[in-house]
Structure formats: structure tokens, C-alpha cells
C-alpha positions in Angstrom: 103.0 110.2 63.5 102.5 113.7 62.9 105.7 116.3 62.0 107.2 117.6 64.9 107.7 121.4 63.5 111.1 123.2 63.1 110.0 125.7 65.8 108.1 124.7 68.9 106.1 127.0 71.5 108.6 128.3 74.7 107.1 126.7 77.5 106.5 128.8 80.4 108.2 127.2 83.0 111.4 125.2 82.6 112.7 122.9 84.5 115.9 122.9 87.3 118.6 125.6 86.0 120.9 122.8 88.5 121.1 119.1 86.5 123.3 116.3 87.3 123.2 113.6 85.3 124.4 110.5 87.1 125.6 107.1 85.2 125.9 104.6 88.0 127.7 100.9 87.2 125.9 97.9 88.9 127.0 94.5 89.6 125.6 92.0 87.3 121.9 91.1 87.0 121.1 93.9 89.9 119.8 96.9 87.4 115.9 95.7 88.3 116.6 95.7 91.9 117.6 99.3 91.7 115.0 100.6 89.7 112.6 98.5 91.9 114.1 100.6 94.8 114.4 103.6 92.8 110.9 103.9 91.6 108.6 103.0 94.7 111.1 104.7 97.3 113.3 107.2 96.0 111.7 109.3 93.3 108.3 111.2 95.8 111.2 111.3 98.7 113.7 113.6 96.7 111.2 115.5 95.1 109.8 116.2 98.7 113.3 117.1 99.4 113.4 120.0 97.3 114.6 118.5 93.8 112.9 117.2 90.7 113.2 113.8 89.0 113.8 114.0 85.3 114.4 110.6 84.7 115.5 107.0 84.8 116.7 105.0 81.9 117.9 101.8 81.3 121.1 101.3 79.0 120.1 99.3 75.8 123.6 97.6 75.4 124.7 97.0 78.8 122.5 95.7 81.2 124.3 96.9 84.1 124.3 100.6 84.2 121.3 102.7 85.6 121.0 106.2 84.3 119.5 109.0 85.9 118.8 112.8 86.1 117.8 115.2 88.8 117.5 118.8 89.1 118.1 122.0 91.4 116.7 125.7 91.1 120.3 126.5 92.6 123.4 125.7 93.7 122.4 126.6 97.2 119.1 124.7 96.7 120.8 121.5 95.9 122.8 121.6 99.0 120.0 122.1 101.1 117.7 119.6 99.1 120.9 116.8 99.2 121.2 117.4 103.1 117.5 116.8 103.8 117.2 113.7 101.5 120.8 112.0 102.5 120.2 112.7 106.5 116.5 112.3 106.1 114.3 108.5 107.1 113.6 107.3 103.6 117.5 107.0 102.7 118.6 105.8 105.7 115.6 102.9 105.4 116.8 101.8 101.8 120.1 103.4 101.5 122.2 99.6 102.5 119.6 97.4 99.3 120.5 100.2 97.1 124.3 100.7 97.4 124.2 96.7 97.5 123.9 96.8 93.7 126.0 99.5 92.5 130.0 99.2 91.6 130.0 103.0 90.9 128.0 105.7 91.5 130.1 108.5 90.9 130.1 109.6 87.5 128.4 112.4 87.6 128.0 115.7 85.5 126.6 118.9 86.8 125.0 121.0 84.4 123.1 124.3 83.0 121.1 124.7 80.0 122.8 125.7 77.2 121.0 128.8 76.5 118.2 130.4 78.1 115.0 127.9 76.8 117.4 125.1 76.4 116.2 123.5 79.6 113.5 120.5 80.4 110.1 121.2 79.6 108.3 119.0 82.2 104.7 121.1 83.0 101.9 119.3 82.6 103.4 115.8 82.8 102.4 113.3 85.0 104.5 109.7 86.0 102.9 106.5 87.5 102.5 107.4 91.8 104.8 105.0 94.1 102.3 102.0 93.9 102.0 101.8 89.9 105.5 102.0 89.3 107.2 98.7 89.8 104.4 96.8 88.0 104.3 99.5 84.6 108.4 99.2 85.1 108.0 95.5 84.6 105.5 95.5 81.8 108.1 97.9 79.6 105.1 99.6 77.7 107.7 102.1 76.6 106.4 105.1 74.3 110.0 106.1 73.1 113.3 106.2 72.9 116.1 108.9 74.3 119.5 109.5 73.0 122.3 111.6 75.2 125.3 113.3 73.7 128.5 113.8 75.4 130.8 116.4 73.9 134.1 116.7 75.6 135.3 120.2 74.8 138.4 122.2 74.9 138.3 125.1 77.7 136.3 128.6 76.5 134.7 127.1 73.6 131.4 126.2 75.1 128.9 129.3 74.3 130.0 129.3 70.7 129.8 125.1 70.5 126.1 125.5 71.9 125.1 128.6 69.7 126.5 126.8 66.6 124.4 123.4 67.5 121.1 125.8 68.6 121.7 127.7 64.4 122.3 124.9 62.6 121.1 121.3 64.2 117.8 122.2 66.2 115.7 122.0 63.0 117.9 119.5 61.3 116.8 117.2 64.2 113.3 117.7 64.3 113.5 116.8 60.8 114.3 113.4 61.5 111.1 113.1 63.6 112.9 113.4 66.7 113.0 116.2 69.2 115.3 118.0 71.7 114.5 117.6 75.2 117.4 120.0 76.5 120.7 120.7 75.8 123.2 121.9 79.1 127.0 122.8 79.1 128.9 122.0 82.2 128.2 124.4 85.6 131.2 125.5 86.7 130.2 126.0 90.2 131.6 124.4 93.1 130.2 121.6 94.4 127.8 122.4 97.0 127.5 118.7 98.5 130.7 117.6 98.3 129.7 113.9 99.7 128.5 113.5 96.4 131.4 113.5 93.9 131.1 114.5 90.9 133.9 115.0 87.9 135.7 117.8 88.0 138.0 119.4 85.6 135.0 118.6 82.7 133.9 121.2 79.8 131.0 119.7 78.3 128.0 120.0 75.6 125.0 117.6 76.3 121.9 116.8 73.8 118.9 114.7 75.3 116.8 114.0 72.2 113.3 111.5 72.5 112.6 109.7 69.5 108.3 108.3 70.0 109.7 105.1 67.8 112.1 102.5 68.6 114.5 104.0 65.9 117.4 105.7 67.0 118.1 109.6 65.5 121.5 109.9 63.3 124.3 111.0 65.2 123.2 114.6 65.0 126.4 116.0 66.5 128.9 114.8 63.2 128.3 118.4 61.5 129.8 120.2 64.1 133.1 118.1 63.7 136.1 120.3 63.7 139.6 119.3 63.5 141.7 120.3 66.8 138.7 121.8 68.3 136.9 119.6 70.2 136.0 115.7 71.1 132.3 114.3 70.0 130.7 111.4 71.8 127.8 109.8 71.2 127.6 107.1 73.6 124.9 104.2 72.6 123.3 104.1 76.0 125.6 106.4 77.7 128.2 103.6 78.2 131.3 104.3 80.0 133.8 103.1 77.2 136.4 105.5 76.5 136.6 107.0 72.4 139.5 106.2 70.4 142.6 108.2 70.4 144.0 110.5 67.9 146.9 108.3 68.0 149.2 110.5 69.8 147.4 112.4 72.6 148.3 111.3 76.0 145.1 110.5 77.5 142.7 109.5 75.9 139.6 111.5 77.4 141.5 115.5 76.8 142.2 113.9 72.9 142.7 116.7 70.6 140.0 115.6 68.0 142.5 114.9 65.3 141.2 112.0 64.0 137.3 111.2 65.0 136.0 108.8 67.4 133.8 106.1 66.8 130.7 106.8 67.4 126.9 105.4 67.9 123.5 107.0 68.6 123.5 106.9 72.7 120.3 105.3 73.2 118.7 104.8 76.4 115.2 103.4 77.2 113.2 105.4 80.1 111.7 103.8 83.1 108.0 103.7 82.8 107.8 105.7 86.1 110.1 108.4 83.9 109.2 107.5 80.5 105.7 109.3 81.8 107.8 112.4 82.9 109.3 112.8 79.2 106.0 112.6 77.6 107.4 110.7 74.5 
């Protein structure tokens, strides 16, 4: 494999300034289903919408949760994108097979890139059309790996948290062989589609690194550790489990970082019809 260099080219165009990154819980032994669905019906239909597809991953550890990103050019353009997809033919068709396998579907993150270049570079990548996808899904002929990290943050801290991790990690990770994909802090806007939950009352720093091997990057966020200053976590897979308390902090997701949380590399392995969109 060839070094990934410290410094890469801007891209000219980035992709959605609007991301939500959706973790849906499934009942048990229905994740295929959904990406079935997911991959020959839902992923042309949105885009025609008004939205683009980043992509689908399936957790490593826990077979039942589906993970997925989409994004907006605006806050105004997701409304109007939600309200043609949600009242529109294709999701009324499929909409009853597809909530037939989820538990949850409503934690959900909206999201801006970080800093101005911090967004997805998708030009010039291409997925699987509508008819490939569910037999490359099934064949798992996966190029890669990506790894998500959730940092919970205290309020007004964001900007400098990002700014810190764009000086001193960006490099460090391409080190490793890795690279980062994008990196977004929570959009404080309103929710313009408000049908759609998603979690309020969040301040958060994201990473989406892709690995090309099967070997997951170090926990790249363990650096940037302060004391009383913020929660880091690195969900393997982007599971749901909650981190482990300080030991006196009276809920466990606003803990005050005292004492560090256990932590993993969040792995997640792509769908081929959005393993192709990453270009790992």
C-alpha cells in the first residue's frame, strides 16, 4: 500500500454542509432485509429527492444496528428534500417492510463540518446502480474499513476541540495509514423536519476515518484527553452502549470526564453499494 501523505489536495467540491448521521436498532436477524430494501429502493429515490447518500455500514460487533449517513446543502433544503421523499411513491411502496425491522430509528445527529474543508470528498466516486447492489452487498467484497468518533463535549468548547484535533491529529492519523474522511461538530439549527427526531440538547465532535485494511486505526482521539473538559467516545461500530461514569456524575451521558471511558476503535464495515461511495 502506498503512504497516504500528511497533506492531501482540497477537493473542489465538498459534499452536504447538512449531515445526519442516523444509528437505527433492528430486531434480530433483520439487518440484511434493511439493507436489501435500503440499497435497491431507497438510496437513487432520496438522492432524486434532493439529498446525497454517504453511506451505509454494517456494525462489526452487533449484528443488529444499521448505520447510515445523508446529507443537505441547507437546512431549508433538507426540509424540502425530506418532504418530497417521505410524501413521495417510493416510501409509501416500501415504507411498512422497512419499519418492520427497526426497534429504533431515532438516534440521530445533525451535523456541519468542522472547519471549512473538513467535509466529504465524494467527486468522482461512483457506487453499484439499484440492480448490482443486493448481489455485491451479499458477496461482502469490502475494500476497507471505517471508524466513527463520538465526542460528547461540554457547551462552547467545540471550535477550539476541532482546531486542536485539525493541528495536532490530522497527520498523526495519516501516519497510521489511515485517512480522514470528515470531521463535523453538531449544527445547532432547528430541526427543519421535525417528523424526523433527532437528539437535541447534543454538543458534539465526530471523526469518520477509512482504513483500506481490515485493521482498525488506534483510538486517535486519546491525546486530546483533558481532565473536566470533555467526554471521548470511540464506539467499536458505533454501538449504543453508554461510557462509564466518573463515579459521581449524575447521568452518565453529560459525565464530566473525570475519570476516562473505556474505549474501542468504532469500526464499521460499509455496504458495498456505499463502500463504492467512500472509495476506500
Amino acid at each position: 500500500m502506498s503512504p497516504i501523505p500528511n497533506a492531501t489536495p482540497k477537493p473542489a467540491v465538498l459534499a452536504s454542509p447538512i449531515v445526519e448521521l442516523r444509528q437505527y436498532t433492528l430486531k434480530p436477524g433483520r439487518r440484511e432485509t434493511l439493507i436489501d430494501i435500503f440499497d435497491t429502493q431507497f438510496i437513487e429515490s432520496q438522492e432524486d429527492a434532493g439529498m446525497t447518500i454517504i453511506g451505509q455500514f454494517r456494525d462489526l460487533d452487533r449484528p443488529d444496528m444499521f448505520v447510515w449517513m445523508r446529507g443537505f446543502e441547507s437546512m431549508d433544503a433538507r426540509k424540502d428534500a425530506l418532504s418530497a421523499f417521505y410524501d413521495g411513491p417510493v416510501w409509501a411502496a416500501h415504507r411498512d417492510a422497512a419499519n418492520a425491522t427497526m426497534i429504533d430509528s431515532d438516534d440521530v445527529l445533525l451535523l456541519r463540518p468542522a472547519w471549512p474543508d473538513a467535509g466529504f470528498d465524494l467527486s468522482g466516486l461512483r457506487r453499484p446502480m439499484a440492480d448490482m447492489a443486493k448481489s455485491t452487498s451479499e458477496r461482502s467484497g469490502l475494500p476497507g474499513l471505517v471508524e466513527i468518533s463520538i465526542h460528547h463535549l461540554r457547551p462552547g468548547i467545540g471550535a477550539d476541540f476541532a482546531g486542536r484535533f485539525q493541528a495536532e491529529m490530522v497527520a498523526r492519523l495519516a501516519q497510521t495509514g489511515a485517512r480522514l474522511l470528515g470531521a463535523f461538530l453538531t449544527e445547532p439549527a432547528a430541526n427543519t423536519f421535525p417528523r424526523l427526531p433527532v437528539r437535541a440538547g447534543e454538543n458534539v465532535f465526530i471523526t469518520v476515518a477509512g482504513s483500506p485494511t481490515a485493521m482498525p486505526t488506534p483510538a486517535i482521539a486519546s491525546p486530546l484527553r483533558r481532565r473536566g473538559r470533555h467526554l471521548a467516545r470511540t464506539f467499536r461500530a458505533l454501538a449504543l452502549s453508554r461510557p462509564r461514569r466518573c463515579g459521581w456524575c449524575p447521568r452518565p451521558d453529560r459525565c464530566c470526564g473525570d475519570q476516562r471511558p473505556e474505549s474501542s476503535p468504532a469500526i464499521a464495515e460499509a455496504t458495498k453499494a456505499g463502500s463504492s461511495q467512500w472509495g476506500l
